[in-house]
C-alpha positions in Angstrom: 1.6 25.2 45.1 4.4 23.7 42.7 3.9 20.3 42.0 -0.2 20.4 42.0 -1.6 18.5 39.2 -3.8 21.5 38.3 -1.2 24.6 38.2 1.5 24.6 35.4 3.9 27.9 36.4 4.9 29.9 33.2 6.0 33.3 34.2 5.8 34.5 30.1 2.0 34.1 30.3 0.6 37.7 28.9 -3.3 35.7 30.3 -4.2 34.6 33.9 -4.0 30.9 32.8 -2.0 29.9 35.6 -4.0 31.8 38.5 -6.9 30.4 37.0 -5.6 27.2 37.2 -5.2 27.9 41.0 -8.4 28.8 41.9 -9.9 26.1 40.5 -7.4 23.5 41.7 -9.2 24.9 45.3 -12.2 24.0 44.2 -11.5 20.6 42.9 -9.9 21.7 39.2 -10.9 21.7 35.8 -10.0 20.5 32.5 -8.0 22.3 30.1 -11.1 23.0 27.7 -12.7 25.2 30.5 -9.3 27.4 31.1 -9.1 27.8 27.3 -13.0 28.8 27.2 -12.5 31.2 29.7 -9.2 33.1 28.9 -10.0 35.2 26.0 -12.4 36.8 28.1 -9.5 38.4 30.8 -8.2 41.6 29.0 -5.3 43.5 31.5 -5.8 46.2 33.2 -2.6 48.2 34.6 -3.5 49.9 37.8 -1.6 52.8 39.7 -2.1 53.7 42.9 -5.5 55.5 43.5 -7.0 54.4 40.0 -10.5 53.9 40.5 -12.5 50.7 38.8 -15.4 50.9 40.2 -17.9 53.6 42.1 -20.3 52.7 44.9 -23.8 52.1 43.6 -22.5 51.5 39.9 -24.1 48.8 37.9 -21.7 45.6 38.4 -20.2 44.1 35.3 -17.2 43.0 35.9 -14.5 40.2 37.7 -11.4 41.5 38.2 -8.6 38.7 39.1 -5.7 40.4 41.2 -2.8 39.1 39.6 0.0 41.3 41.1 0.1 44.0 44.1 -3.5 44.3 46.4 -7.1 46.1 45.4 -8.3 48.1 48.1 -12.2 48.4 48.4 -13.5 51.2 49.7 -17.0 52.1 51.1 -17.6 56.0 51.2 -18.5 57.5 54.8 -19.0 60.8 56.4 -15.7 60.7 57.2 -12.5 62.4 55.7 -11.2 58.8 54.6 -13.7 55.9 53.2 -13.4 52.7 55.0 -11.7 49.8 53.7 -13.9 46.8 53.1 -12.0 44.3 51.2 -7.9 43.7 50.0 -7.9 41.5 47.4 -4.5 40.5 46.7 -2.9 38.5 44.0 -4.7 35.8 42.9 -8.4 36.9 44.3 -11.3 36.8 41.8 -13.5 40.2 42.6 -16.5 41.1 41.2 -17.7 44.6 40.9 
């Protein structure tokens, strides 16, 4: 995606500016006012391997924007291992 009018790469960013800037350039873009509006409301989360963020049935609050590595989502079964529903990876908006 270099190049698109929409996306500025800055690998220093400590916000989602430039993913942001990416998923709306899918849907068309956005102006700089929106992106500014909308990232002090992004805090980072640091994930590990089996971290939970969310249980099934829980109240949902929260987007979550991928920005490095893949979310698994999991939907409990009988079974000895829950099936996987979803990967989000990087750059994927999920709301839970």
């Amino acid at each position: 995606m270099k190049g698109h009018p929409y996306l500025r790469h800055n690998d220093q960013l400590d916000q989602p500016e430039t993913m942001l800037r990416h998923i709306f350039a899918e849907i068309g873009g956005c102006d700089d006012a929106l992106i500014q509006i909308l990232l002090p409301l992004f805090s980072r989360m640091i994930l590990h391997k089996g971290d939970q963020v969310y249980k099934f049935r829980d109240p949902s609050d929260a987007l979550y924007l991928v920005e490095q590595g893949e979310l698994q989502v999991f939907l409990p079964n009988d079974l000895e291992e829950p099936r996987t529903i979803e990967t989000a990876i990087p750059g994927t908006l999920v709301r839970y």
